[in-house]
C-alpha positions in Angstrom: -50.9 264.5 101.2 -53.8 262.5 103.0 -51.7 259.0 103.2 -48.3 261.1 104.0 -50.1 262.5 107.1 -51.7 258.8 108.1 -48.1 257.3 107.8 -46.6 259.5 109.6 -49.3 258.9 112.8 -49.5 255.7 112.6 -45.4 255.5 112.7 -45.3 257.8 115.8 -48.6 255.3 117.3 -46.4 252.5 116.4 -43.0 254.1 118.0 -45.3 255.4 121.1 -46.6 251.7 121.3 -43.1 250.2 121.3 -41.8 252.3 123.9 -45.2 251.7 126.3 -44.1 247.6 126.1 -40.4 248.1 126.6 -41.7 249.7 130.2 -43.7 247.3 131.1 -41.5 244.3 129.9 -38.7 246.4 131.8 -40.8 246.6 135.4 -41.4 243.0 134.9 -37.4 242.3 135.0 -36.6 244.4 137.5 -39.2 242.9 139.8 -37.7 239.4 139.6 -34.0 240.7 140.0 -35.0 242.4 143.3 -36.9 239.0 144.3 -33.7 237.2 143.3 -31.8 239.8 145.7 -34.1 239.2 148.4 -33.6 235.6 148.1 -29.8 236.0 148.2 -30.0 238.3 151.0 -31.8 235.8 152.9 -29.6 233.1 152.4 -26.4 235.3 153.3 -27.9 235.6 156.5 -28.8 232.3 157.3 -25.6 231.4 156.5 -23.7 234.2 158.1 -26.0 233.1 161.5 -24.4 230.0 160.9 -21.2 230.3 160.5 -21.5 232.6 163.9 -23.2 230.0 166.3 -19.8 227.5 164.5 -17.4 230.0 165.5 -18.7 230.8 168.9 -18.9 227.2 169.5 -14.9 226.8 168.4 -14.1 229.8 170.3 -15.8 228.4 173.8 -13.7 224.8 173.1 -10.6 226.6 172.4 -10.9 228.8 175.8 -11.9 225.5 177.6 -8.7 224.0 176.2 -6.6 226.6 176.9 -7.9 227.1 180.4 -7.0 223.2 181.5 -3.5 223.8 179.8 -3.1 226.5 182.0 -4.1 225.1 185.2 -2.2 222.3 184.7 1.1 224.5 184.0 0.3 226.6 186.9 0.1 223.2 188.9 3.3 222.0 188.1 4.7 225.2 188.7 3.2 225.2 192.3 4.6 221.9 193.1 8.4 222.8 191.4 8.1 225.8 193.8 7.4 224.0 196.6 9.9 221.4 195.9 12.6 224.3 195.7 11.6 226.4 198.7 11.6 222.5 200.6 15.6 222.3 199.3 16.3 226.0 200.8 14.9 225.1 203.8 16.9 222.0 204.2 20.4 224.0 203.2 19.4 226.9 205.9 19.3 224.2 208.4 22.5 222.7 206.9 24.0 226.4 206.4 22.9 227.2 210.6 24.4 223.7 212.0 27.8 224.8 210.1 28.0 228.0 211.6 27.3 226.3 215.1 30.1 224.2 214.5 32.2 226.6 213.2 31.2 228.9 216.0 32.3 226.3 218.7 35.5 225.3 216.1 36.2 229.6 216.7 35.8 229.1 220.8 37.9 226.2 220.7 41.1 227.9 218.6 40.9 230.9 220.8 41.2 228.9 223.9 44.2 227.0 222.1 46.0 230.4 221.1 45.7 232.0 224.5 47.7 228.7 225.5 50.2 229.0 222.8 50.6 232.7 223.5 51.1 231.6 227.4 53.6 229.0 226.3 55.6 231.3 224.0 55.7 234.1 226.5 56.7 230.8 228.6 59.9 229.8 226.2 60.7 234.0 225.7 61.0 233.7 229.4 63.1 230.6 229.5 65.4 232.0 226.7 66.3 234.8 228.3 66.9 233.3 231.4 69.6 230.8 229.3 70.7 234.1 227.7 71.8 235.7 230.6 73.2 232.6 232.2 75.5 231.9 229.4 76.7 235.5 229.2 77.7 235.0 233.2 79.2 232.2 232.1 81.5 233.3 228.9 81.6 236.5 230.1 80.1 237.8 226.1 77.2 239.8 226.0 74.9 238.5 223.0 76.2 241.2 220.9 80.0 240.3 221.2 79.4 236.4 221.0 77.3 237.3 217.8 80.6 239.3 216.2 82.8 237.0 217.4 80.8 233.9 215.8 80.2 236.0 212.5 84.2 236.9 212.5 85.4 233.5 212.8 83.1 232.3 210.3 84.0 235.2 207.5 87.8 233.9 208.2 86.7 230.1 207.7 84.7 231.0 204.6 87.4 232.8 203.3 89.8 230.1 204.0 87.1 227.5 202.5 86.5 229.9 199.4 90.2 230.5 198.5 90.9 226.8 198.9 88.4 226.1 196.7 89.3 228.7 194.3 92.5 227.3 194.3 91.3 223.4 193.5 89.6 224.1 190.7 92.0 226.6 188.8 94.3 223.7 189.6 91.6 221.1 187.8 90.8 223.3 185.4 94.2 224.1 184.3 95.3 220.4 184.3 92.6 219.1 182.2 92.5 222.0 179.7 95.5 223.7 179.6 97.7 221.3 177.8 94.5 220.0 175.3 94.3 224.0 174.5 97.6 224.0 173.6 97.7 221.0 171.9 94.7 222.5 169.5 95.8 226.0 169.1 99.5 225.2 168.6 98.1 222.7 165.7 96.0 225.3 164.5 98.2 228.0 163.9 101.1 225.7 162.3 98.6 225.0 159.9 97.5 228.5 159.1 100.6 230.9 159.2 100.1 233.9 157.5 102.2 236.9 156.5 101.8 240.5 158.3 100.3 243.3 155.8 100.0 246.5 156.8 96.9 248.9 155.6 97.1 252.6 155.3 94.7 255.1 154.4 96.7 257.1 151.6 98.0 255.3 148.4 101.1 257.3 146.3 101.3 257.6 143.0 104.6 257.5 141.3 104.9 260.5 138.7 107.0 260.7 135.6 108.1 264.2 136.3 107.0 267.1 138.2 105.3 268.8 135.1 102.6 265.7 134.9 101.3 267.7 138.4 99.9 271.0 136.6 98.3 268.5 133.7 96.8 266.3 136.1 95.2 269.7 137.9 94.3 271.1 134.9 93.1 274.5 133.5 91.6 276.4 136.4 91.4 273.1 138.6 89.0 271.5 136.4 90.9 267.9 136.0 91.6 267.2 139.5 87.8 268.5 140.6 86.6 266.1 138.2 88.9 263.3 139.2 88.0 263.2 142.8 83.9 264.1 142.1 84.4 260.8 140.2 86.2 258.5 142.4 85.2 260.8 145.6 88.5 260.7 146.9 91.4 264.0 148.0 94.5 264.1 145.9 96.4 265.9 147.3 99.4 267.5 145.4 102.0 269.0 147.2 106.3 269.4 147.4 106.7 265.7 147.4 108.9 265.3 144.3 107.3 263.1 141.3 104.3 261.7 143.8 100.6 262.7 144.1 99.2 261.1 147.4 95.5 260.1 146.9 93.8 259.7 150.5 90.1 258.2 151.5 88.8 255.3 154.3 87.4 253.5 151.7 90.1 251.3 149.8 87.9 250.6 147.1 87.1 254.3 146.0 91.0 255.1 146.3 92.0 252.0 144.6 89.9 252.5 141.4 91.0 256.3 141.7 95.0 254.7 141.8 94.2 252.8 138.6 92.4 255.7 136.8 95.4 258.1 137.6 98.1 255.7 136.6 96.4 254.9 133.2 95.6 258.8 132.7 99.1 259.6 133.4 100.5 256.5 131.0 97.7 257.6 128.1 99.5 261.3 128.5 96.1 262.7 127.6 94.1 264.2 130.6 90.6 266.0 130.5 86.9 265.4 132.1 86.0 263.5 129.3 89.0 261.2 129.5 89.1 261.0 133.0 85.4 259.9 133.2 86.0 257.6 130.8 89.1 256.0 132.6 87.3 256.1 135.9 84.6 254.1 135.1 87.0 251.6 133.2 89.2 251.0 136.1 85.8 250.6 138.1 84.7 248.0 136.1 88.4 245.9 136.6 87.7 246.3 140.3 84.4 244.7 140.0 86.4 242.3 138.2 88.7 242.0 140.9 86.5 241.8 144.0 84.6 239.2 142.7 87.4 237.2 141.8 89.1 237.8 145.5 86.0 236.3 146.7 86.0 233.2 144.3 89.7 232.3 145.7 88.5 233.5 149.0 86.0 230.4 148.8 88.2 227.9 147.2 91.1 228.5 149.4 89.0 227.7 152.5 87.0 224.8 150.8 83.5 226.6 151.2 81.0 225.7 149.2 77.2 227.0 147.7 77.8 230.4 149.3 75.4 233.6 147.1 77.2 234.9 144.4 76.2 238.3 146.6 78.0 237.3 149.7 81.1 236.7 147.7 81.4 240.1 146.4 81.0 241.1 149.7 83.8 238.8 150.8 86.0 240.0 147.8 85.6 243.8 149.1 87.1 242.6 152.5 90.3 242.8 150.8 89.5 246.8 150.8 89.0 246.7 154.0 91.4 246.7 157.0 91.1 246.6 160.5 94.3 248.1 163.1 96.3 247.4 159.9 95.6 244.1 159.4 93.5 243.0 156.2 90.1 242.1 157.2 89.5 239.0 153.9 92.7 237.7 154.5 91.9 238.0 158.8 88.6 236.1 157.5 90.4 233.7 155.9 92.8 232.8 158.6 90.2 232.3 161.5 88.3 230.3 158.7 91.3 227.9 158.9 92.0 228.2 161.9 88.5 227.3 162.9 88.4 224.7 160.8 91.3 222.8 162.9 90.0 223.4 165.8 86.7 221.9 164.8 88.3 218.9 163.4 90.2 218.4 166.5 87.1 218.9 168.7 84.9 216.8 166.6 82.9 219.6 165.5 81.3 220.3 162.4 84.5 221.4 160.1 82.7 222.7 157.4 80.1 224.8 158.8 83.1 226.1 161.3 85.3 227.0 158.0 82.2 229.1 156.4 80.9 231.0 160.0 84.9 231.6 159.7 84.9 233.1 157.0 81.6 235.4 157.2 81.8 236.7 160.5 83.4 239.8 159.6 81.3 240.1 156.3 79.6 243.1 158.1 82.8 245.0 157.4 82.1 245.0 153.9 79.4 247.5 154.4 80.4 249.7 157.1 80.9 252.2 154.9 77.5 252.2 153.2 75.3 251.5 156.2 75.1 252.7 159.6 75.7 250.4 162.9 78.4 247.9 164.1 79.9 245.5 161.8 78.3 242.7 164.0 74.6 244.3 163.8 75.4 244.9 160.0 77.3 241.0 159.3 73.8 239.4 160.8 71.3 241.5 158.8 73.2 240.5 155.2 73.3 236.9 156.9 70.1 236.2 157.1 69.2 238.2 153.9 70.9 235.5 152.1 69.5 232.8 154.3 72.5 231.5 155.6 72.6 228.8 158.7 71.1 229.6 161.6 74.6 228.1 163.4 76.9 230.5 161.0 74.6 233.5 161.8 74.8 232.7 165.5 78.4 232.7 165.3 78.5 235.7 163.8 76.5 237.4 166.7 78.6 236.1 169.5 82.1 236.5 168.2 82.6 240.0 169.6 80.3 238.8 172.8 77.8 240.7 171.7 75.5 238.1 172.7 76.0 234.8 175.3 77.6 232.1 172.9 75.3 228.8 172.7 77.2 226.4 170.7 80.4 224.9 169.9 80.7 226.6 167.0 80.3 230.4 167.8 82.7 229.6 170.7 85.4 228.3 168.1 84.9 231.4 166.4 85.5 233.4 169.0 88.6 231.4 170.0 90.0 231.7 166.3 89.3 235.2 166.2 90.9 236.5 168.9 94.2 233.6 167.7 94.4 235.7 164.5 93.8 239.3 165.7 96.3 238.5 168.7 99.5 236.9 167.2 102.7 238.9 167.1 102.9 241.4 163.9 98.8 240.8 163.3 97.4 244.3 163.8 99.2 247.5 165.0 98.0 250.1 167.9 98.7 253.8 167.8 100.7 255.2 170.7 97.8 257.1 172.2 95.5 254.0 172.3 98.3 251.8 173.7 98.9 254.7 176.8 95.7 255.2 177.3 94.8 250.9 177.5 97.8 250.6 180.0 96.3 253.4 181.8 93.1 251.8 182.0 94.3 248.7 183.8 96.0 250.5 186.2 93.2 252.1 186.8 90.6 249.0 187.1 93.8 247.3 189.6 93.8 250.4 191.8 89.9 250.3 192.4 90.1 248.0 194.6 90.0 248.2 198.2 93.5 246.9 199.6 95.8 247.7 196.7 99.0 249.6 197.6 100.9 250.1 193.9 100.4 249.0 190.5 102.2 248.6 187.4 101.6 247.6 183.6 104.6 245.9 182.2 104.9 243.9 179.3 103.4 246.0 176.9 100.0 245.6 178.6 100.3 241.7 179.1 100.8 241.4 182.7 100.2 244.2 185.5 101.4 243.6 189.2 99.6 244.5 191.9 101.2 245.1 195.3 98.6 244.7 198.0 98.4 246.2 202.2 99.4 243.2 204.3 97.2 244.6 207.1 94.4 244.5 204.7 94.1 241.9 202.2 95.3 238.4 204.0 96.8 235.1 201.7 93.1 233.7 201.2 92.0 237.4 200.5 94.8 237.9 197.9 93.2 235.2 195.6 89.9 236.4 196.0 91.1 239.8 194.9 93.2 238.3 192.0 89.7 236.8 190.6 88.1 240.1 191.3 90.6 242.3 189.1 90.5 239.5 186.1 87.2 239.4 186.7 86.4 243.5 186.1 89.4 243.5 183.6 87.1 241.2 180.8 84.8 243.0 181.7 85.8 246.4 181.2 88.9 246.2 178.8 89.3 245.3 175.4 92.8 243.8 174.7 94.5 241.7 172.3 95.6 238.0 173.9 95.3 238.0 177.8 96.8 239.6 180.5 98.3 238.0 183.6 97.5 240.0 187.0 100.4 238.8 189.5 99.4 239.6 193.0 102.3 240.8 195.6 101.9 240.7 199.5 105.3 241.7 201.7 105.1 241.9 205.1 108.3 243.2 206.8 110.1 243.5 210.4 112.6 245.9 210.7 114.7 246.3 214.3 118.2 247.8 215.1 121.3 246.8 217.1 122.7 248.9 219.5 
């Protein structure tokens, strides 16, 4: 029990004895490392004191530098501003010896202006004195002697101006009314052309009068189908054997004239059949229209034209215009055009196509709104045609100021082909109411006694006042009424305007 006891002290001495050297060997360490932080500390601060006095140093150099940098701105600056405020000074002694000059240049006018005022009251003075001498002596105040100067100059201009009017009419007509001739009278040898006339009804023939109430149908059906297909009116009344089929648009009642005759040959007639016959017949006018624009083209020798614009020509046989077939109008100012050109040393070939399209417009008047003219030039230049052609087709109606050759033969062959005898037909009412209208433009004018339209609206004679319209005056007026009348007035051809002045003196025996 004895050695347990010893063993156990002396472990506890021994573990007591450990722990007293670990303290001292620990107060030993931490002395140095606080002598080795008081050595560091030092050395911070001498080096921090240091790097101060370097800095301060730096700092007072920099200020120093900066300083003479800045006085020697702030010198140059001085002198820059005295060197400017030197230049002002010499321009405000330029500006003031301007104005002293100009100020004397002032005094100097005024003096000159009171003069000139002086004179001119001077030469008013003078004037008036001449004035009223050479009234004394033509016995005129100014007033009459200015009418009387102003009334025999109006009569010498008048004189001057008819004379001159009458010169060149004369020129004119000499040099191009026999070469105008010449070239139409070629022109329309070359291109004569039968007269057809265009309606707006076509008749079908019937078998009998019994085919009627088959072609109507049960309750109406037939017939309502027929014209909601073709979208034209039959129209079925006493007219023995013959159902008139009416519409504006020859196409529709052409393809409905085909359908019906076929339906009527067939024998069998109902909305199936119909529908089937309708679109049949418009399938062989399809057919047809674009084989009327092929020959269209080859007959006037026009080449590379859009398969497009040659249907379109081909359903200008459908068209009509006054009565007179619009592709085969198209294809006679083509030609005709074409002659001309060739005689005028134009361009035959585009003359023969701008011919030929300027009515294309027609083709769609039905379909789209505006004038044939507006409507030709839009589906021109949708198919990029030549400028030239599409030009042409602008001006033909005058729509626009002609600028070429060309458009001007156009115009020129068109009105050729719309105005020879048996071309195009007028209704009574329109031809009344034209004759009426050019009675009406002749009378407007001041001077005119009578008038009268004769020659179915190709001449008009106007009987003037004697008192009022003089010799010289009557050829003034003439050009005046010709003048309003192209103005005003569409007409086919021209129309002659034959002036008449009478003066009479009547006295009696006794």
């Amino acid at each position: 029990m004895l050695p347990y006891i010893l063993i156990v002290v002396a472990a506890v001495v021994a573990f007591f004895g450990g722990m007293m050297y670990r303290k001292k060997v620990a107060e030993a360490e931490m002395g140095t490392a606080e002598e080795e932080a008081q050595r560091i500390l030092s050395e911070a601060i001498r080096e921090a004191e240091s790097k101060k006095k370097e800095s301060l140093v730096e700092a007072r150099e920099e200020i120093h530098r900066n300083r003479t940098e800045a006085e020697k701105e702030l010198k140059e600056r001085r002198n820059e501003v005295q060197r400017l405020e030197r230049r002002i000074q010499q321009k405000e002694e330029s500006i003031d010896r301007k104005m002293d000059n100009l100020e004397k240049k002032e005094e100097t006018l005024q003096n000159k202006l009171k003069e000139a005022d002086k004179k001119l009251a001077e030469a008013d003075q003078v004037k008036a004195n001449q004035f009223e001498m050479l009234e004394k002596i033509s016995g005129y105040t100014a007033e009459q002697a200015k009418e009387y100067l102003l009334s025999s100059l109006e009569n010498e201009l008048i004189h001057e101006k008819a004379v001159k009017i009458n010169e060149y009419n004369q020129k004119f007509k000499d040099e191009a009314e026999g070469k105008a001739k010449e070239i139409i009278a070629t022109a329309i040898q070359k291109c004569a052309s039968d007269y057809v006339g265009e309606v707006t009804v076509s008749v079908v023939p019937l078998p009998n009068d019994e085919m009627k109430g088959r072609i109507i149908g049960r309750e109406g059906r037939n017939i309502r189908t027929l014209e909601t297909l073709t979208g034209v009116d039959l129209i079925i009344d006493d007219t023995p054997e013959a159902i008139t089929l009416s519409s504006h648009d020859a196409v529709k009642r052409e393809v409905a004239r085909i359908a019906l005759q076929r339906l009527i040959q067939d024998g069998r007639i109902h909305p199936a059949r119909i529908e089937e016959t309708v679109e049949k017949a418009q399938r062989e006018i399809d057919s047809k229209i674009k084989q009327d624009g092929e020959n269209a083209v080859l007959e006037t020798n026009v080449h590379t034209m859009h398969p497009e614009l040659v249907k379109l020509l081909g359903r200008m046989r459908y068209r009509s215009s006054y009565g007179q077939n619009v592709l085969q109008h198209s294809i006679e100012v083509a030609n005709l055009a074409g002659v001309m050109a060739a005689e005028l040393g134009a361009d035959v070939a585009l003359a023969r196509r701008a011919g030929l399209l300027h009515d294309i417009g027609k083709s769609m008047t039905h379909e789209i709104e505006g004038s044939h003219v507006k409507i030709g030039v839009d589906i021109a230049r949708k198919y990029k045609e030549n400028p030239a052609v599409i030009h042409a087709i602008e001006a033909h109606h005058g729509d626009v100021e002609p600028k070429s050759l060309i458009a001007y033969i156009i115009q020129a062959a068109d009105a050729i082909s719309a105005a020879r005898p048996g071309a195009r037909r007028e209704n009574v009412e329109n031809y009344i109411k034209r004759l009426e209208k050019l009675e009406e433009i002749a009378s407007s004018f001041e001077g005119v006694e009578k008038c009268y339209a004769i020659q179915a609206g190709r001449e008009i004679r106007v009987m003037v006042r004697p008192e009022i319209v003089s010799d010289d005056k009557m050829i003034i007026l003439a050009r005046d009424i010709v003048n309003k009348i192209e103005s005003e007035l569409e007409y086919p051809g021209q129309i002659k305007v034959n002036m008449i002045r009478e003066s009479r003196t009547i006295d009696y025996a006794k």
